[in-house]
Short mmCIF file of the C-alpha atoms (twelve columns), coordinates in Angstrom:
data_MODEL
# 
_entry.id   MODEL 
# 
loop_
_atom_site.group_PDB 
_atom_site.id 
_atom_site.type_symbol 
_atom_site.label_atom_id 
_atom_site.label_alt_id 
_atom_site.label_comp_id 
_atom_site.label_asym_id 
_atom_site.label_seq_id 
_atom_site.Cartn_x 
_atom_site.Cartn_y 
_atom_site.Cartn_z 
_atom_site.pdbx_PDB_model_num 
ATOM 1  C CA . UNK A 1  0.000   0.000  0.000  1 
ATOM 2  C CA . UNK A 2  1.001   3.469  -0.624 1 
ATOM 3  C CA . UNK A 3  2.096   5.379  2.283  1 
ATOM 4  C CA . UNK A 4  3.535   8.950  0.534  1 
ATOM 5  C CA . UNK A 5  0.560   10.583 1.962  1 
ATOM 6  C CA . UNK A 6  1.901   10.336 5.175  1 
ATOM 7  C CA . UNK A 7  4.185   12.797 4.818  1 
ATOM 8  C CA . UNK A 8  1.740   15.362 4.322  1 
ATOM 9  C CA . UNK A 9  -0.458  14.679 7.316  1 
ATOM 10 C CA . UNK A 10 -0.741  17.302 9.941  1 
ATOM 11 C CA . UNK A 11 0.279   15.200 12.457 1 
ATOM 12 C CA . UNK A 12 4.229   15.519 10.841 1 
ATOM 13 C CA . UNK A 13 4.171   18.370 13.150 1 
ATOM 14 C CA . UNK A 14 3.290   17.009 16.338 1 
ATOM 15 C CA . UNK A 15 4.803   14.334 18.762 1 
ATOM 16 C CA . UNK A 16 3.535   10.570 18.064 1 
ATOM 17 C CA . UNK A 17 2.072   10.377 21.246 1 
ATOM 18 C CA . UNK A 18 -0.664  12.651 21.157 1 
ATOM 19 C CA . UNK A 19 -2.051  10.541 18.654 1 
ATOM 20 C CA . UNK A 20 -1.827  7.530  21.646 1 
ATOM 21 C CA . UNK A 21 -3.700  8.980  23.947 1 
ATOM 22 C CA . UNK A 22 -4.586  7.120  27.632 1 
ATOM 23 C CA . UNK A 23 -8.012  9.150  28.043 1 
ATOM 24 C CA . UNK A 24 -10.790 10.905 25.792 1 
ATOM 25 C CA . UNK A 25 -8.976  14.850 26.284 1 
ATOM 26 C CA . UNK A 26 -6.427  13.542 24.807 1 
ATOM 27 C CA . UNK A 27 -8.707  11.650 21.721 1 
ATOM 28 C CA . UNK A 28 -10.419 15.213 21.369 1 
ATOM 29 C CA . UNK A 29 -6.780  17.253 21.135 1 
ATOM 30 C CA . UNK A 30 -5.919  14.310 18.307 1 
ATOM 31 C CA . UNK A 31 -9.468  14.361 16.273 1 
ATOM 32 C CA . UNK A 32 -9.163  18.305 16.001 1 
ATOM 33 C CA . UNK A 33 -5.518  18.184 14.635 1 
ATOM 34 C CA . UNK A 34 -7.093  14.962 12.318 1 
ATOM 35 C CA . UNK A 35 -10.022 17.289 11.417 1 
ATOM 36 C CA . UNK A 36 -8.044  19.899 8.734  1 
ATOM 37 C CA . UNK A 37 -5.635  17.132 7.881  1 
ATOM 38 C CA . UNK A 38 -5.396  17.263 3.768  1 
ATOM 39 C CA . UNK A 39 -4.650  13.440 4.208  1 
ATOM 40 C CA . UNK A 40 -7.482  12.316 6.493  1 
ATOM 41 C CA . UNK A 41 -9.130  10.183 3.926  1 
ATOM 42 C CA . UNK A 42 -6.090  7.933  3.335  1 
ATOM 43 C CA . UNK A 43 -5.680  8.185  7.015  1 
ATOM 44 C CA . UNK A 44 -8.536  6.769  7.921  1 
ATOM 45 C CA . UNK A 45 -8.728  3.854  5.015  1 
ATOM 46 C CA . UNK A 46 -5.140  3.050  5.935  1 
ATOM 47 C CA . UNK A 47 -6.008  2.892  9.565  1 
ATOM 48 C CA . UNK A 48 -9.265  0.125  8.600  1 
ATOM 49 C CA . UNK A 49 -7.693  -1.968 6.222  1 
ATOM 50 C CA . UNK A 50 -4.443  -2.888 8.205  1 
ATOM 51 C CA . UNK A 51 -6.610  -3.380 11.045 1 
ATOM 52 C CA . UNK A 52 -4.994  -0.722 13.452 1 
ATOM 53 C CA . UNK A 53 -6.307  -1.183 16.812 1 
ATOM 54 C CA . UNK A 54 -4.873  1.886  18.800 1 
ATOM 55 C CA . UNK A 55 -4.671  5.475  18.342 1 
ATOM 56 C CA . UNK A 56 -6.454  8.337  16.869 1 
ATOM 57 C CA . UNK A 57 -5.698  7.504  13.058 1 
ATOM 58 C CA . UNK A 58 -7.730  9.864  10.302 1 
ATOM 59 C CA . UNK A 59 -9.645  11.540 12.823 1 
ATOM 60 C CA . UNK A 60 -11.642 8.552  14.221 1 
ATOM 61 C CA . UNK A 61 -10.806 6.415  17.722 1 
ATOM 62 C CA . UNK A 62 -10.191 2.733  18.054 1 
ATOM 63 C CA . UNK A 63 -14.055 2.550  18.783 1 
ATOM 64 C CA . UNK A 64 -14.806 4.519  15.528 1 
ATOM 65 C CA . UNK A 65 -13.201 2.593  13.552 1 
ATOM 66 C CA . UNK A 66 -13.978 -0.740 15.021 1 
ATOM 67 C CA . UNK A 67 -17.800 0.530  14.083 1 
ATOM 68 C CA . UNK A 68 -17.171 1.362  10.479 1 
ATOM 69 C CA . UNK A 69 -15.756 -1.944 9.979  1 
ATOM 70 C CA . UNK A 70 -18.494 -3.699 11.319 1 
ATOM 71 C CA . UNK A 71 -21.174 -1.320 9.041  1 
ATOM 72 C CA . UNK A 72 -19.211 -2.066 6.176  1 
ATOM 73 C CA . UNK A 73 -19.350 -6.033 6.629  1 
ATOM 74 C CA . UNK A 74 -22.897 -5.087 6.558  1 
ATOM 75 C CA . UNK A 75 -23.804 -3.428 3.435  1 
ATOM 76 C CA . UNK A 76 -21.398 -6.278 2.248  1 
ATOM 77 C CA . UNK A 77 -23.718 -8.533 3.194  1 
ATOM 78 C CA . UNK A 78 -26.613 -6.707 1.985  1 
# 
């Protein structure tokens, strides 16, 4: 997979760990840097197709994602 957008994200200016946070502050203080991010689309699809389980990853949480996943199956399905 193509990872070159990575280098444009906004969080290229911020330490890794704020995207790791322990509680939901710190998920809010990731989502708004994730929320003007030119790369938040491949972000995200990045995030749900190598099955990333932690941190704040194109602007959605663990739980976020874990919840698109399961709609997608869905309409699969459907």
């Amino acid at each position: 997979m193509d990872t070159e957008w990575m280098s444009k994200g906004n969080c290229r200016f911020e330490p890794p760990e704020r995207f790791f946070p322990s509680d939901g502050v710190g998920v809010e203080i990731a989502k708004q840097i994730c929320a003007t991010c030119p790369v938040q689309s491949p972000c995200l699809e990045y995030a749900l197709e190598q099955r990333i389980d932690h941190g704040v990853w194109g602007g959605t949480s663990e739980r976020q994602r874990r919840r698109i996943l399961k709609a997608r199956r869905r309409s699969v399905r459907a």
